[in-house]
KOLGU-4560 file (N, C-alpha, C; in nm, 3 decimals, padded with zeros to 5 digits):
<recs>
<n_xx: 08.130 n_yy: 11.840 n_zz: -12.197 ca_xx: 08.195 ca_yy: 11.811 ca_zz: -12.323 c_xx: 08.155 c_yy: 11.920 c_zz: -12.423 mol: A seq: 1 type: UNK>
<n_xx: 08.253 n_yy: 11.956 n_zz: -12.492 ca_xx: 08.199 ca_yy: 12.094 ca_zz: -12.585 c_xx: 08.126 c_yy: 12.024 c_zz: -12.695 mol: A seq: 2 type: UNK>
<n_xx: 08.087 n_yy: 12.144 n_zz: -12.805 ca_xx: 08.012 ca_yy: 12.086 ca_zz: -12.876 c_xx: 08.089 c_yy: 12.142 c_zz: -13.006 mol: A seq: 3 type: UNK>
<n_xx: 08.069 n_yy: 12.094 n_zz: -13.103 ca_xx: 08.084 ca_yy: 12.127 ca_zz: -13.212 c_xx: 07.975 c_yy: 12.246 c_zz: -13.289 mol: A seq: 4 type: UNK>
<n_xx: 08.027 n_yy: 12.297 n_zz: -13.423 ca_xx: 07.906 ca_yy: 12.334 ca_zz: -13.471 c_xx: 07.822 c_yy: 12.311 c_zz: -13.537 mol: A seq: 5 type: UNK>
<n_xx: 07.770 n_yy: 12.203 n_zz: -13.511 ca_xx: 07.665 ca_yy: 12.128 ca_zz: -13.544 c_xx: 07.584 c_yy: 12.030 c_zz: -13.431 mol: A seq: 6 type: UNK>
<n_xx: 07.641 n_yy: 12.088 n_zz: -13.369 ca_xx: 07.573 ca_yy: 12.008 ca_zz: -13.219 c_xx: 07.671 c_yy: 11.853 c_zz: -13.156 mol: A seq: 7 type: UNK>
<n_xx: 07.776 n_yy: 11.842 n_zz: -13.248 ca_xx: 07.787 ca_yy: 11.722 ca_zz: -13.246 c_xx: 07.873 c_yy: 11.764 c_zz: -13.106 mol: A seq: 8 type: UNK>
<n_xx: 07.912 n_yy: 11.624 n_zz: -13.023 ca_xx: 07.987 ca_yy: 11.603 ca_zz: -12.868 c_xx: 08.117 c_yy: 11.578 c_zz: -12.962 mol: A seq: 9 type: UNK>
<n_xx: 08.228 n_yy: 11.639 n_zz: -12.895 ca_xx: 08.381 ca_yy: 11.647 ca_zz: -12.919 c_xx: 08.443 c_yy: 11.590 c_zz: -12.773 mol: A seq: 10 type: UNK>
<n_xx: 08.530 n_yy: 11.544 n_zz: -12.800 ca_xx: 08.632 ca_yy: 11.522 ca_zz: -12.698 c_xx: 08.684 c_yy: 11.652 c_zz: -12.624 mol: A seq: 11 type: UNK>
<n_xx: 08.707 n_yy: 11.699 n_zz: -12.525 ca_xx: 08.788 ca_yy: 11.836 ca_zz: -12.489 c_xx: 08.899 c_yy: 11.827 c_zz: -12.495 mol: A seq: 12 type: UNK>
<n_xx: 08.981 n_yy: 11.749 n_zz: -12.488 ca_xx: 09.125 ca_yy: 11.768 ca_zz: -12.570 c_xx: 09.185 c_yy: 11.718 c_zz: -12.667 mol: A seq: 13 type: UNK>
<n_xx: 09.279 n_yy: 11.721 n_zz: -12.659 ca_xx: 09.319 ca_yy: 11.685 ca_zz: -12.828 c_xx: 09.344 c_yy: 11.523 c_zz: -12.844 mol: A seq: 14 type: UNK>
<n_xx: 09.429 n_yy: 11.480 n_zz: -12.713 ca_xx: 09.476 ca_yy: 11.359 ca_zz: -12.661 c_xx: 09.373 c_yy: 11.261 c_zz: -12.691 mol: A seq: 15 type: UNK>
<n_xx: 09.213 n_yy: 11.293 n_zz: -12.636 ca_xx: 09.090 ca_yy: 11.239 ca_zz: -12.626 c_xx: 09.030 c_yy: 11.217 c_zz: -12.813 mol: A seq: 16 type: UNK>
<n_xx: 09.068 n_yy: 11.359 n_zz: -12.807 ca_xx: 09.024 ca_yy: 11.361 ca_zz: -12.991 c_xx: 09.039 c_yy: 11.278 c_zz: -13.054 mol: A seq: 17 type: UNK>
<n_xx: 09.211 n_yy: 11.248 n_zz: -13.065 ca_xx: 09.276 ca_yy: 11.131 ca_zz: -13.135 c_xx: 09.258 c_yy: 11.027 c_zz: -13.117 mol: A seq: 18 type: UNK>
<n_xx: 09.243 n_yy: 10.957 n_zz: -13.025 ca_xx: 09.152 ca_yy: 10.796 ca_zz: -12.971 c_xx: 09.043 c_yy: 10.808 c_zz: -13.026 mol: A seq: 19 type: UNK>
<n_xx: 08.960 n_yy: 10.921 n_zz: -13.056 ca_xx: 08.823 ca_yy: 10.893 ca_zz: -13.048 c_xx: 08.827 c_yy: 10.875 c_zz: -13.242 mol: A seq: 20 type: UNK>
<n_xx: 08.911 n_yy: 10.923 n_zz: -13.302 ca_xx: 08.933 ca_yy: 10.943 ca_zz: -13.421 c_xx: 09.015 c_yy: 10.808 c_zz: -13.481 mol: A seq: 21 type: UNK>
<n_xx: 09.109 n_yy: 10.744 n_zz: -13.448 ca_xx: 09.144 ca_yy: 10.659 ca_zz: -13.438 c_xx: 09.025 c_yy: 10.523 c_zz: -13.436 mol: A seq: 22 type: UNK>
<n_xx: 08.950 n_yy: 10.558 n_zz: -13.335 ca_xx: 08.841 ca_yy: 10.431 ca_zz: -13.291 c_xx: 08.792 c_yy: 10.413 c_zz: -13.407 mol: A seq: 23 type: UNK>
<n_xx: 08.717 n_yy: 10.528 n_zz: -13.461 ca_xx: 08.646 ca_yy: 10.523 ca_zz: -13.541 c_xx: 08.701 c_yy: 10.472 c_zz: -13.709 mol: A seq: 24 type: UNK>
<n_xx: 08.842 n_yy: 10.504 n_zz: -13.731 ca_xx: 08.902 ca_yy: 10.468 ca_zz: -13.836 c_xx: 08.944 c_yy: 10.296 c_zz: -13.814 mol: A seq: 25 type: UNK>
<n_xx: 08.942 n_yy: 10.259 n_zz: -13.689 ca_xx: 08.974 ca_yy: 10.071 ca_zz: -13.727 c_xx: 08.845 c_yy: 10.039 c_zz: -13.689 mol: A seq: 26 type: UNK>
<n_xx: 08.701 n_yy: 10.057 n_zz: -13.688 ca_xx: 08.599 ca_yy: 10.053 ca_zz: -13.710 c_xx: 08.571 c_yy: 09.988 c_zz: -13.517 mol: A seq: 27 type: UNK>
<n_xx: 08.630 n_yy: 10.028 n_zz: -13.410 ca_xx: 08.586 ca_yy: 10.002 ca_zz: -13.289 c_xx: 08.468 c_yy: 10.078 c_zz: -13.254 mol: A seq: 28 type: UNK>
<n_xx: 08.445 n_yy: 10.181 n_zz: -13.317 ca_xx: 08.320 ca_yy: 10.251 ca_zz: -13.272 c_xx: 08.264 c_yy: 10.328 c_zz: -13.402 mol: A seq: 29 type: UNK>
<n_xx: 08.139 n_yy: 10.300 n_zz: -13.407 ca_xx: 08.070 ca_yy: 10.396 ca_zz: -13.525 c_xx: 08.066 c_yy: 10.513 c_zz: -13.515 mol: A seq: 30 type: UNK>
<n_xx: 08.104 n_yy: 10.565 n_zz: -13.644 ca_xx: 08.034 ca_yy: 10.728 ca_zz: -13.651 c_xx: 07.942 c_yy: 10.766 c_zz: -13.660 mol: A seq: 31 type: UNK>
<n_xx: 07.902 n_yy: 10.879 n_zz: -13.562 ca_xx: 07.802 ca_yy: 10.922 ca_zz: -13.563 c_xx: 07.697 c_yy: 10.933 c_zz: -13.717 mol: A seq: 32 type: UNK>
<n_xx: 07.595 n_yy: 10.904 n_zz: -13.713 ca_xx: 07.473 ca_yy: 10.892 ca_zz: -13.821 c_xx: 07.459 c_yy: 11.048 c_zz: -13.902 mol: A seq: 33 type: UNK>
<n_xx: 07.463 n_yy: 11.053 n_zz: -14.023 ca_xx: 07.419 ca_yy: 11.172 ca_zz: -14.072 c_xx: 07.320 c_yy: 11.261 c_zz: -14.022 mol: A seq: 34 type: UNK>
<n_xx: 07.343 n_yy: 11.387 n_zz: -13.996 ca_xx: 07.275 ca_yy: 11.462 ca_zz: -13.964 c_xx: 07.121 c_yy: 11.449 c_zz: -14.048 mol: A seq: 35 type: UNK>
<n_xx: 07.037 n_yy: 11.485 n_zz: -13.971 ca_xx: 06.890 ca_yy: 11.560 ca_zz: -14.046 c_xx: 06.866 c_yy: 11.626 c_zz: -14.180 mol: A seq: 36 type: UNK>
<n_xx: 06.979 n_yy: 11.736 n_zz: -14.119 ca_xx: 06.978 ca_yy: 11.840 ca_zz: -14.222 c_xx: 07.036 c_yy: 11.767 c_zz: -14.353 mol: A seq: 37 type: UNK>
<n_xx: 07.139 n_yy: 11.714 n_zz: -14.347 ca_xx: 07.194 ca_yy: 11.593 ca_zz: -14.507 c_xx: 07.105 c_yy: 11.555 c_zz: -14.575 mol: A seq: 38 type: UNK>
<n_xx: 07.042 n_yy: 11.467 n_zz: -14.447 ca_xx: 06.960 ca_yy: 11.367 ca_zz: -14.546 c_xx: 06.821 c_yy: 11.494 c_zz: -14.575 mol: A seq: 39 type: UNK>
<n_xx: 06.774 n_yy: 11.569 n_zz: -14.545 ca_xx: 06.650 ca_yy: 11.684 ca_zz: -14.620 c_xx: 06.745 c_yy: 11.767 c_zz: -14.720 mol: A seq: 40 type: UNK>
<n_xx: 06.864 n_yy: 11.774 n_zz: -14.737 ca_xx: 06.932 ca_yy: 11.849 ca_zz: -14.791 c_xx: 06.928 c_yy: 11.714 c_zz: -14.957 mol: A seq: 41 type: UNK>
<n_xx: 06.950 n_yy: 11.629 n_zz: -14.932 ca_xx: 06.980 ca_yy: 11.549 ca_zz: -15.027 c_xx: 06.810 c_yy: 11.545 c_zz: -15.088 mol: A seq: 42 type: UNK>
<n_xx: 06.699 n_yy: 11.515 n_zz: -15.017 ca_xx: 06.586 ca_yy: 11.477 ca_zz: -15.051 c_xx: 06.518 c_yy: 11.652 c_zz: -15.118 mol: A seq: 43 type: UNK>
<n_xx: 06.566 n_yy: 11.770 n_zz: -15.090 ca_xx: 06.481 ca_yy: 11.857 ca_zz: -15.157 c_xx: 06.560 c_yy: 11.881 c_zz: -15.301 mol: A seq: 44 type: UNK>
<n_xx: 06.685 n_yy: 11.821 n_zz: -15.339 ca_xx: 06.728 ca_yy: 11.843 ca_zz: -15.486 c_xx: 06.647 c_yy: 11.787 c_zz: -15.540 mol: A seq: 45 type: UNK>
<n_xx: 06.600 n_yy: 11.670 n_zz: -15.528 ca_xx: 06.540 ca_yy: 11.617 ca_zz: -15.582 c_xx: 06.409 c_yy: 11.649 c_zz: -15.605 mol: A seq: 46 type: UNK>
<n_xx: 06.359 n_yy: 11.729 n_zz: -15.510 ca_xx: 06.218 ca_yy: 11.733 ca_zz: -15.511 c_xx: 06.233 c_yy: 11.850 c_zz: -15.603 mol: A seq: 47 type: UNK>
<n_xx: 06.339 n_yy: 11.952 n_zz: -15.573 ca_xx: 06.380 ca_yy: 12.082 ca_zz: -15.675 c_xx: 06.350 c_yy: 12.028 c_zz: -15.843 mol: A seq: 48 type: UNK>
<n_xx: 06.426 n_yy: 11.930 n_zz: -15.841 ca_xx: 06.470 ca_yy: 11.895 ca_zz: -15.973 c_xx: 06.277 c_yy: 11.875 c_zz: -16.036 mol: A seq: 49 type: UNK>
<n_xx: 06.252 n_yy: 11.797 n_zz: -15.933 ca_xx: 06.114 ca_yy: 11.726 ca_zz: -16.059 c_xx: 06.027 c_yy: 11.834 c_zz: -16.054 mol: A seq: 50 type: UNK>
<n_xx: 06.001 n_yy: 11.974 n_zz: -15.961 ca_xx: 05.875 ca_yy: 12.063 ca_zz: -15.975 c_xx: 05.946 c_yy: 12.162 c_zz: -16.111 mol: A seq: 51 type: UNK>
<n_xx: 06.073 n_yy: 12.184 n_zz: -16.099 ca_xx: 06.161 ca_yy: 12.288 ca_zz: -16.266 c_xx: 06.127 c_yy: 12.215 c_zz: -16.400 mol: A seq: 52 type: UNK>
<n_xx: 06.059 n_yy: 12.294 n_zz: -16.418 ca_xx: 05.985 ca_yy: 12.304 ca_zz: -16.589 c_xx: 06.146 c_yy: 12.252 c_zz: -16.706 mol: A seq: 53 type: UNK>
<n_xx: 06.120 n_yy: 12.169 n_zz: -16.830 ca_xx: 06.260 ca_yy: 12.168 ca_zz: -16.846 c_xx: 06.307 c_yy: 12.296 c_zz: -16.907 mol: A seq: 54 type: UNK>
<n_xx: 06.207 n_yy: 12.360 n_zz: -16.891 ca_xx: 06.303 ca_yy: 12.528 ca_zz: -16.967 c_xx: 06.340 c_yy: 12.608 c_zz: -16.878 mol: A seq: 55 type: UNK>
<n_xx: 06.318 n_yy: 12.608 n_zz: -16.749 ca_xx: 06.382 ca_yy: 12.662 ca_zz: -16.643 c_xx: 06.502 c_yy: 12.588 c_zz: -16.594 mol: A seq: 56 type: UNK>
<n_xx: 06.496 n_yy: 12.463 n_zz: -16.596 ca_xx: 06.643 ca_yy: 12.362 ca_zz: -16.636 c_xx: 06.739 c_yy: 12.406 c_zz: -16.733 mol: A seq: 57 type: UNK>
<n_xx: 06.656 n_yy: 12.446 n_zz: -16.843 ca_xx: 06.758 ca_yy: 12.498 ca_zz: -16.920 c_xx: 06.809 c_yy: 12.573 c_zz: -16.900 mol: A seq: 58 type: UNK>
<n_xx: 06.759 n_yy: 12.689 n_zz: -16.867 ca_xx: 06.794 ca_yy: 12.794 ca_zz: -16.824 c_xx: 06.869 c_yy: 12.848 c_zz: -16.731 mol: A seq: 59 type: UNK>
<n_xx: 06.882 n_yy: 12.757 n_zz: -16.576 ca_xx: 06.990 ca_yy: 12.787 ca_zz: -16.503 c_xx: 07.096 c_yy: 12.700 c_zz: -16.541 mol: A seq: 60 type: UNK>
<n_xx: 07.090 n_yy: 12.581 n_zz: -16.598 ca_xx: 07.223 ca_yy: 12.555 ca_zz: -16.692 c_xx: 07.315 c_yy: 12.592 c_zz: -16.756 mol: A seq: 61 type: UNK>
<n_xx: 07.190 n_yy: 12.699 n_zz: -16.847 ca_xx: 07.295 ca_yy: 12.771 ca_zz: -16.949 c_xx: 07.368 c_yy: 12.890 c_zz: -16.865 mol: A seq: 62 type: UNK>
<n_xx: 07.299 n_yy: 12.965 n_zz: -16.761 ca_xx: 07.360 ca_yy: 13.048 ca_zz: -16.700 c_xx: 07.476 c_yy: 12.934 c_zz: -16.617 mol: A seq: 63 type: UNK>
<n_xx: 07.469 n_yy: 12.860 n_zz: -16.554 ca_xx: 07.616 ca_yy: 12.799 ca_zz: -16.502 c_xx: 07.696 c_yy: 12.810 c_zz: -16.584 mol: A seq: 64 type: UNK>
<n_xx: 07.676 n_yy: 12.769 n_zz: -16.730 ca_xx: 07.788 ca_yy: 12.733 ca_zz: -16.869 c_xx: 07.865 c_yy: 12.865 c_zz: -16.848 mol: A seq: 65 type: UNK>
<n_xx: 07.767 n_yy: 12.982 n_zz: -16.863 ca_xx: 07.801 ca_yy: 13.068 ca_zz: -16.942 c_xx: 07.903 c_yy: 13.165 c_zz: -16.752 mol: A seq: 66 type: UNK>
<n_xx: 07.849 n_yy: 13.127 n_zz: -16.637 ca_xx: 07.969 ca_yy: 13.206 ca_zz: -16.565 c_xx: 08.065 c_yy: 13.076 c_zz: -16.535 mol: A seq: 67 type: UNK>
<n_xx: 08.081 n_yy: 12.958 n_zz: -16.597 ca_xx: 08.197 ca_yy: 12.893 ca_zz: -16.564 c_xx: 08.319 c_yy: 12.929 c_zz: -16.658 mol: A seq: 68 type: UNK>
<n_xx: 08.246 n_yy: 12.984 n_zz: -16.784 ca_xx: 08.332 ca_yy: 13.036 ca_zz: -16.917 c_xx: 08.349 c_yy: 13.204 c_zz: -16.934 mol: A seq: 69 type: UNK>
<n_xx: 08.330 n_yy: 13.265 n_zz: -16.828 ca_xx: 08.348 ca_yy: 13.364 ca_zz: -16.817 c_xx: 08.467 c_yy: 13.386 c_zz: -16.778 mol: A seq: 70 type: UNK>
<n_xx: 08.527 n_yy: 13.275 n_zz: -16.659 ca_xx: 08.621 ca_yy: 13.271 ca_zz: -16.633 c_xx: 08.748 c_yy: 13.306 c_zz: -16.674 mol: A seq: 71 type: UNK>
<n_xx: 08.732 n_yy: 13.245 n_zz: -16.824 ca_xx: 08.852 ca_yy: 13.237 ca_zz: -16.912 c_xx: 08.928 c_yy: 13.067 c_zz: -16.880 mol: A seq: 72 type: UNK>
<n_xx: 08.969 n_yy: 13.019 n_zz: -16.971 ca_xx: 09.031 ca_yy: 12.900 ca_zz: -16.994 c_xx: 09.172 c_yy: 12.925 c_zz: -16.947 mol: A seq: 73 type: UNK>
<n_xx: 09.219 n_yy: 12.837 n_zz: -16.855 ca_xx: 09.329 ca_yy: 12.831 ca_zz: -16.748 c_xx: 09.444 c_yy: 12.806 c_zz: -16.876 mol: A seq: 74 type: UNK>
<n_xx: 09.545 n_yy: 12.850 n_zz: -16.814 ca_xx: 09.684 ca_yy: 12.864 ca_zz: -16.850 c_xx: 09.681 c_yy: 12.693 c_zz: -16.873 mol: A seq: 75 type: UNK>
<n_xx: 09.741 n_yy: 12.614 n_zz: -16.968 ca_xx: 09.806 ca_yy: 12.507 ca_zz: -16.972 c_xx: 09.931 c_yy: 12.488 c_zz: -17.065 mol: A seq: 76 type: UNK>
<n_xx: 10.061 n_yy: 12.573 n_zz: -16.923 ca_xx: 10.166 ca_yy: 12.528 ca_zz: -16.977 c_xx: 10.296 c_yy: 12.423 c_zz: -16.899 mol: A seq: 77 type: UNK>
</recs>
């Protein structure tokens, strides 16, 4: 069975795919559990967030502000 890129097991054809996709949407079979990497991905923002001083908070804030408005303000016509 091939793999995905993430390790996950795929169906090898498409036919297989769709049942298996299907199953999972009228709840006959669970989906597979969040990866590892998610859940450490979710747990180091956090850990990010509480070791940033709040002036280094500030600070990559204001730099987001300032390249989201660099942009220029979209056409609204």
């Amino acid at each position: 069975m091939p793999r995905g890129p993430n390790g996950e097991r795929r169906p090898a054809d498409t036919v297989a795919n769709a049942i298996h996709v299907a199953k999972i949407a009228t709840g006959e079979i669970e989906d597979e559990t969040p990866s590892a990497k998610r859940n450490g991905g979710l747990v180091g923002g956090n850990a990010r967030r509480d070791t940033l001083s709040p002036e280094r908070r500030s600070e990559i804030a204001r730099k987001a502000a300032k390249a989201r408005w660099k942009q220029g303000a979209p056409d609204r016509t």
